[in-house]
C-alpha positions in Angstrom: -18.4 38.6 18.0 -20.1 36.6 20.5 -18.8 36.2 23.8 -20.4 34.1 26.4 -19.0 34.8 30.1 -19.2 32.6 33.4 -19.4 33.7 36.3 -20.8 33.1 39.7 -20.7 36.6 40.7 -23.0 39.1 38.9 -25.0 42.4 39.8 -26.7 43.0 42.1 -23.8 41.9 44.0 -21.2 44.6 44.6 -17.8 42.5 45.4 -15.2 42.6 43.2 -16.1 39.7 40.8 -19.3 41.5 40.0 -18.3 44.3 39.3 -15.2 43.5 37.1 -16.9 41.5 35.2 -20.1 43.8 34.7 -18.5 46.6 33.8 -16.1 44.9 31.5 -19.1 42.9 29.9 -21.0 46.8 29.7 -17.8 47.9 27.5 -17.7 45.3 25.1 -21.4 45.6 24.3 -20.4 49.1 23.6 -17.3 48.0 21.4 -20.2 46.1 19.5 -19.6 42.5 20.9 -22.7 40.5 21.9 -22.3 39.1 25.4 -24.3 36.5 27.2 -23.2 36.0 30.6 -24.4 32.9 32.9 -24.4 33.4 36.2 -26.6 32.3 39.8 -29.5 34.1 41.3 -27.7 36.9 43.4 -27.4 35.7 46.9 -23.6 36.7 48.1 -22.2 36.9 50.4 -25.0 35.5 53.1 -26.2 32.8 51.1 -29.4 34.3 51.2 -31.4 35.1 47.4 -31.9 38.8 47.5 -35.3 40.8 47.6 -37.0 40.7 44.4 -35.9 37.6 43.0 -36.1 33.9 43.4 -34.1 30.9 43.3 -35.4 29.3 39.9 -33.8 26.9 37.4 -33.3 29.4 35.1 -34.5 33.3 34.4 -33.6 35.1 31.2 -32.8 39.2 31.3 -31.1 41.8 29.8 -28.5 44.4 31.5 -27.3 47.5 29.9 -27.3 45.2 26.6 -26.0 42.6 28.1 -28.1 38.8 27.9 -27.8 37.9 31.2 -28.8 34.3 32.5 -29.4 32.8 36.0 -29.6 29.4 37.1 -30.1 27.3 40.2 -27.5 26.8 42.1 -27.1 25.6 46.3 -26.9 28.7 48.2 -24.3 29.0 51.0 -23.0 31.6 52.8 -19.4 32.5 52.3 -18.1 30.4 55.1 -17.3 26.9 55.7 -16.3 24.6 53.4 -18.7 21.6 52.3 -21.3 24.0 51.8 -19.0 25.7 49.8 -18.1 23.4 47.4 -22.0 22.5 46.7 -22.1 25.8 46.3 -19.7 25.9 43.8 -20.0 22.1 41.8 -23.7 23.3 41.1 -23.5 26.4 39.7 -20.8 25.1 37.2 -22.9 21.8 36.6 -25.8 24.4 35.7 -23.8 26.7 33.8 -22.5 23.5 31.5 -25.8 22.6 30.8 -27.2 26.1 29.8 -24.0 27.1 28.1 -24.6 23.8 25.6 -27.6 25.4 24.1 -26.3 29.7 23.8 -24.4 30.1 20.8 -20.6 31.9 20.9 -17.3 32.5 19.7 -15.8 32.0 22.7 -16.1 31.2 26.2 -14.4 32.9 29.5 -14.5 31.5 32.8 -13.6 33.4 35.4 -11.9 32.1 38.8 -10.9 32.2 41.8 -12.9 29.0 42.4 -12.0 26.1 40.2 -15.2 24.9 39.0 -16.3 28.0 37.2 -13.1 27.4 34.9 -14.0 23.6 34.8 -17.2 24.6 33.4 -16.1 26.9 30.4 -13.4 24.0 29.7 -15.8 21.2 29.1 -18.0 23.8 27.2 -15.2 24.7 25.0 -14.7 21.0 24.2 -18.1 20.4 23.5 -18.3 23.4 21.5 -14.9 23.1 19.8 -14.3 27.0 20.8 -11.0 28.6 22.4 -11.8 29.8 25.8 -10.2 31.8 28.0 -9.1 31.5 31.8 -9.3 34.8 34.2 -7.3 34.4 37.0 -8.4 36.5 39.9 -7.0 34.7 42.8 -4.3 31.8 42.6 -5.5 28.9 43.7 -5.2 26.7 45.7 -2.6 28.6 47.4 -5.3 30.8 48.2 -7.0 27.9 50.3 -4.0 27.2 52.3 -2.8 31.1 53.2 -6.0 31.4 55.2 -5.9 27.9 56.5 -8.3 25.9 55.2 -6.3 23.3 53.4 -3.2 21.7 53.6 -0.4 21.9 51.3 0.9 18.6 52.1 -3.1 17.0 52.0 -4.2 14.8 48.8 -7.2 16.7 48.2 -4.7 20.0 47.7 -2.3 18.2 45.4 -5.5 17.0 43.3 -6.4 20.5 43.5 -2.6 21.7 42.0 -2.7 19.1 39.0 -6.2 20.4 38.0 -4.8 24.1 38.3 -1.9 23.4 35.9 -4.4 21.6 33.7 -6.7 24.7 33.2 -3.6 26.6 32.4 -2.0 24.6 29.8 -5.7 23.9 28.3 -6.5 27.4 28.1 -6.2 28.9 24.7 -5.3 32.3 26.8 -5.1 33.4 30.4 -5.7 36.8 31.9 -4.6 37.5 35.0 -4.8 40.8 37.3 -1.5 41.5 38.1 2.1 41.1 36.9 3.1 39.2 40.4 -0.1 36.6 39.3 1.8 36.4 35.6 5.4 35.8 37.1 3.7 33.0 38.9 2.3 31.5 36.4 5.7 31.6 34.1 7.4 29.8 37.5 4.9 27.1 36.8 6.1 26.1 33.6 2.9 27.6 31.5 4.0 29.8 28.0 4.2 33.6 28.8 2.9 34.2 25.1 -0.2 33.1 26.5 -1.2 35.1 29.5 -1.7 38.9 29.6 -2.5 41.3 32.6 -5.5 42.9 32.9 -5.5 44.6 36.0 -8.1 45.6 38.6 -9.4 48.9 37.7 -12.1 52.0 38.8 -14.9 53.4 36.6 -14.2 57.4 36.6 -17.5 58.4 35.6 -19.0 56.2 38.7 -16.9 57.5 41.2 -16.1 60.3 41.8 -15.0 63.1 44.9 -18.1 64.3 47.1 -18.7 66.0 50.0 -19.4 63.7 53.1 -23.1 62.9 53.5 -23.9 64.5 56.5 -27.3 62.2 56.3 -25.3 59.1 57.7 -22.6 60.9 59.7 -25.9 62.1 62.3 -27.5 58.9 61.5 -24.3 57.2 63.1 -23.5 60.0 65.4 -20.2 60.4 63.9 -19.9 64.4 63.4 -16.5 65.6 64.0 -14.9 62.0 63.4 -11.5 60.9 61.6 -13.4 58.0 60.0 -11.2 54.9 58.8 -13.6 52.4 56.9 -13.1 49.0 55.6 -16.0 48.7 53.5 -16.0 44.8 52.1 -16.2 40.9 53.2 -15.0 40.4 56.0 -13.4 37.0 55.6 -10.5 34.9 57.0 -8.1 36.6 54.6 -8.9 40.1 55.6 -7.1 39.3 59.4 -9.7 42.3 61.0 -9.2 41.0 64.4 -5.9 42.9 64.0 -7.7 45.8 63.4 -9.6 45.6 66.2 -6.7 44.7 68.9 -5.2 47.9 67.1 -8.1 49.4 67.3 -8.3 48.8 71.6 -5.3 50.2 72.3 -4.7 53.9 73.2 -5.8 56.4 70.1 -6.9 59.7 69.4 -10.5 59.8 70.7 -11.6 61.5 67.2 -10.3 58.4 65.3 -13.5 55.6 64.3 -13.2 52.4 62.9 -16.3 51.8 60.2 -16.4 48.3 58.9 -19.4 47.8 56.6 -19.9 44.2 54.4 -20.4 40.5 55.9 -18.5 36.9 56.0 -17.7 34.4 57.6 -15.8 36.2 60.0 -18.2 38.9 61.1 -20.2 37.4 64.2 -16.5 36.6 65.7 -15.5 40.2 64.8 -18.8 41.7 66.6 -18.3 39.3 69.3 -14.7 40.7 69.9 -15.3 44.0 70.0 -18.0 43.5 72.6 -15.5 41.8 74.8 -13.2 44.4 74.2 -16.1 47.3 75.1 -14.6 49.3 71.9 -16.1 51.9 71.6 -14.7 53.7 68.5 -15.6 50.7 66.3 -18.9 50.5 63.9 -20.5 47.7 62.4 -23.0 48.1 59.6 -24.4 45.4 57.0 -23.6 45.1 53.8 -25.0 48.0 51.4 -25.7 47.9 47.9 -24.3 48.8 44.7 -26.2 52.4 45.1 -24.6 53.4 48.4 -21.2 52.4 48.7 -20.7 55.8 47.5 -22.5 57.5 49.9 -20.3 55.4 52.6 -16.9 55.9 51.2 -17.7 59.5 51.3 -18.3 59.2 55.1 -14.4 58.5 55.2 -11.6 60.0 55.7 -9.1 57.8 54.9 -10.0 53.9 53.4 -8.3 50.6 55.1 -7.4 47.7 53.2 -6.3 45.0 55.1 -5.0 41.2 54.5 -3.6 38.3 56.4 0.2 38.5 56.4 1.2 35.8 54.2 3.2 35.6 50.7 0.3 34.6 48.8 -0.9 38.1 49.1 2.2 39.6 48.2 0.7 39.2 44.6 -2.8 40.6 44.6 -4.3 44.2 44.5 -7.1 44.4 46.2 -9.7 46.1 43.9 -11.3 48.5 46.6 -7.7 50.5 46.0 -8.9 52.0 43.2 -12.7 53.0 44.2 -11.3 54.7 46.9 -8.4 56.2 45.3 -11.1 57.6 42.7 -13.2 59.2 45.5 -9.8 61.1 46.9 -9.5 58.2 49.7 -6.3 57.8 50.8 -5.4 54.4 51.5 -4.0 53.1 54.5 -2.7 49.4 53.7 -1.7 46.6 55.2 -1.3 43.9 52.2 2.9 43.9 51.2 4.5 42.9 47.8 2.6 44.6 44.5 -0.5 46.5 46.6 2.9 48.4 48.4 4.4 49.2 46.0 1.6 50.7 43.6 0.4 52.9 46.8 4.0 53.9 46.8 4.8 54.5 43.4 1.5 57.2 43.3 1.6 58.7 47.2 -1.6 57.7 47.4 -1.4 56.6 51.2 0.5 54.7 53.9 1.5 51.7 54.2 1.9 49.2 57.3 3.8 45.8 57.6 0.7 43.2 57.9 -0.3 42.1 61.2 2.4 44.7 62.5 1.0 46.7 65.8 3.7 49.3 65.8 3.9 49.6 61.9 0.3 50.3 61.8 0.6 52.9 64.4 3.5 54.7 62.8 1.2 54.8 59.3 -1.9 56.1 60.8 -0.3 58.6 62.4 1.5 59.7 59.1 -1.8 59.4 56.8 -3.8 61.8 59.6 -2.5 64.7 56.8 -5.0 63.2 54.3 -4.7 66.4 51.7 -1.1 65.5 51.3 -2.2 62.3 49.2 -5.1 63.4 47.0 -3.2 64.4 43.8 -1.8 60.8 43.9 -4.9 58.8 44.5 -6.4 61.1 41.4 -3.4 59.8 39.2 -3.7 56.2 40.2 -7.7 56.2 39.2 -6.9 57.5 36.2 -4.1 55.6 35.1 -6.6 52.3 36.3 -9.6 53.6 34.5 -12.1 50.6 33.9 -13.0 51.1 30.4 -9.0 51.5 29.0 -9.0 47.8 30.7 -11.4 46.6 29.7 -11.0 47.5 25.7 -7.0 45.8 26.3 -8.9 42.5 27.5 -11.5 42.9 24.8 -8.4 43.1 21.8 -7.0 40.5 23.7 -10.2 38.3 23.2 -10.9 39.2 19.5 -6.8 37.5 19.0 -7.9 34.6 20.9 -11.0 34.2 19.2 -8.6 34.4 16.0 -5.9 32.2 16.7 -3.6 35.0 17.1 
């Protein structure tokens, strides 16, 4: 079977996007399917093309058996909007092009952003193959929950009608939660056709380890309770709660480590300048190879978003590395997030943007040893290649008219 895969998110980049789709695209190589994934020349989330490669119009390799092609596409950081969206429109407009000329079976386009799933439309039409949407994100609800579009603007109704179009042209839809797929049936589109194929951890990647005592003296932070956000740090993320949290009057062993960049990281530095914090730490975004040796530095993981119901539907995929590594997770996100941490005692939760909830959870999750047997069973109930196998059967049914 011949699968080809869009996405503008790929290795060596390490958000979620990248990795889903890597490691899912790894197992179905394994499963014997032939996977070609198109993709842009790694450059997120700064905008800037990484060391070693360069921004061509196209560059042909292969990854752990998977054909992996880049193209040109506008580089902007993840910020701003018009910059954004030429970001975006190119990459797609490449990936059409290329995508005429590979051969498949069928074609999966992969959102949040629109254009990606625009792309492996047209193709499918061109091609006269089924393809399927992912549906990481629901947009553009997304857009307005951080406040960069207006619900009641034309360009967010355009925006609505071309969502519903993708959905009802889809020959399938996989979304990553059950919240996503309750949406989705609210919005008129056939619940025959969408599955959930959640977020997940590879177990064989992550696992516990001791803290790397290497970085702890390299940041002077011996002796630390060590609470790390380690990810963009966008509008969505809402850090500069974290930070006026983070001010106020706490155990002295208690450190804030936020590791990653966005658009909201000068701002975030800024702040916590003006407010002379001292138990905050601000390192750049690390590669694929490291993250490990970071989350180890932690005692306990934060996951953090805006308080908003648009985000009463997602589970933010950092859950589960952490879990994996014995992290216990200290989260501010409400709705499905909740009530999975819940369900498995694998942390504390806080009402969003909530100065006395938060308080009231760290102080409970300062007992880390009482959560570890529940973030072990949550990794392995969300192990990476179970998911990926479902979404691959899924596929193969697609691909069959089933």
């Amino acid at each position: 079977m011949k699968i080809l895969f869009l996405t503008d998110n790929f290795p060596p980049e390490v958000n979620a996007p990248a990795t889903r789709t890597f490691e899912h695209c790894t197992e179905w190589v394994k499963q014997g399917a032939e996977v070609t994934v198109i993709t842009c020349f790694p450059n997120f989330p700064q905008g800037k093309i990484y060391e070693g490669y360069k921004n061509k119009l196209y560059q042909k390799e292969s990854i752990n058996g998977i054909t992996v092609i880049r193209v040109w596409s506008f580089m902007a950081a993840n910020k701003g909007v018009i910059k954004r969206l030429l970001d975006f429109n190119s990459y797609a407009i490449m990936a059409f092009i290329v995508g005429v000329f590979c051969r498949t079976d069928l074609i999966i386009g992969t959102s949040p952003q629109f254009f990606t799933a625009i792309s492996a439309r047209f193709l499918s039409l061109f091609k006269r193959k089924p393809w399927v949407m992912e549906v990481r994100d629901i947009y553009p609800e997304a857009l307005s929950a951080v406040g960069l579009m207006d619900k009641k603007s034309v360009i967010y109704k355009f925006l609505e009608f071309l969502e519903i179009y993708l959905y009802k042209s889809a020959n399938h839809i996989v979304v990553v939660t059950n919240s996503f797929k309750r949406e989705l049936i609210n919005k008129d589109i056939v619940e025959s056709k969408i599955s959930v194929c959640t977020n997940g951890v590879n177990l064989s990647e992550f696992q516990p380890q001791l803290k790397d005592q290497e970085i702890l003296m390299r940041l002077k932070l011996n002796n630390k309770f060590i609470i790390s956000y380690i990810g963009t740090h966008g509008l969505a993320h809402a850090l500069t709660f974290i930070l006026d949290c983070a001010s106020q009057e706490l155990d002295n062993d208690i450190h804030f480590v936020f590791i990653g960049d966005g658009a909201e990281k000068e701002n975030l530095t800024k702040k916590a300048k003006e407010l002379n914090l001292q138990n905050i730490t601000f390192l750049p975004f690390v590669n694929k190879e490291e993250i490990k040796s970071y989350i180890s530095i932690s005692d306990v993981a934060l996951v953090n978003l805006k308080k908003s119901d648009s985000y009463k539907d997602v589970i933010p995929s950092k859950i589960f590395e952490n879990a994996c590594m014995l992290k216990p997770i200290l989260l501010g996100v409400d709705g499905e997030s909740k009530a999975l941490i819940e369900k498995y005692n694998a942390g504390e939760c806080f009402d969003p943007e909530n100065k006395i909830s938060f308080r009231r959870s760290l102080n409970l999750i300062m007992d880390i040893d009482k959560y570890k047997l529940g973030c072990q069973k949550l990794a392995n109930d969300y192990n990476r290649n179970n998911i990926a196998i479902k979404m691959l059967n899924i596929i193969k049914k697609t691909k069959n008219g089933i």
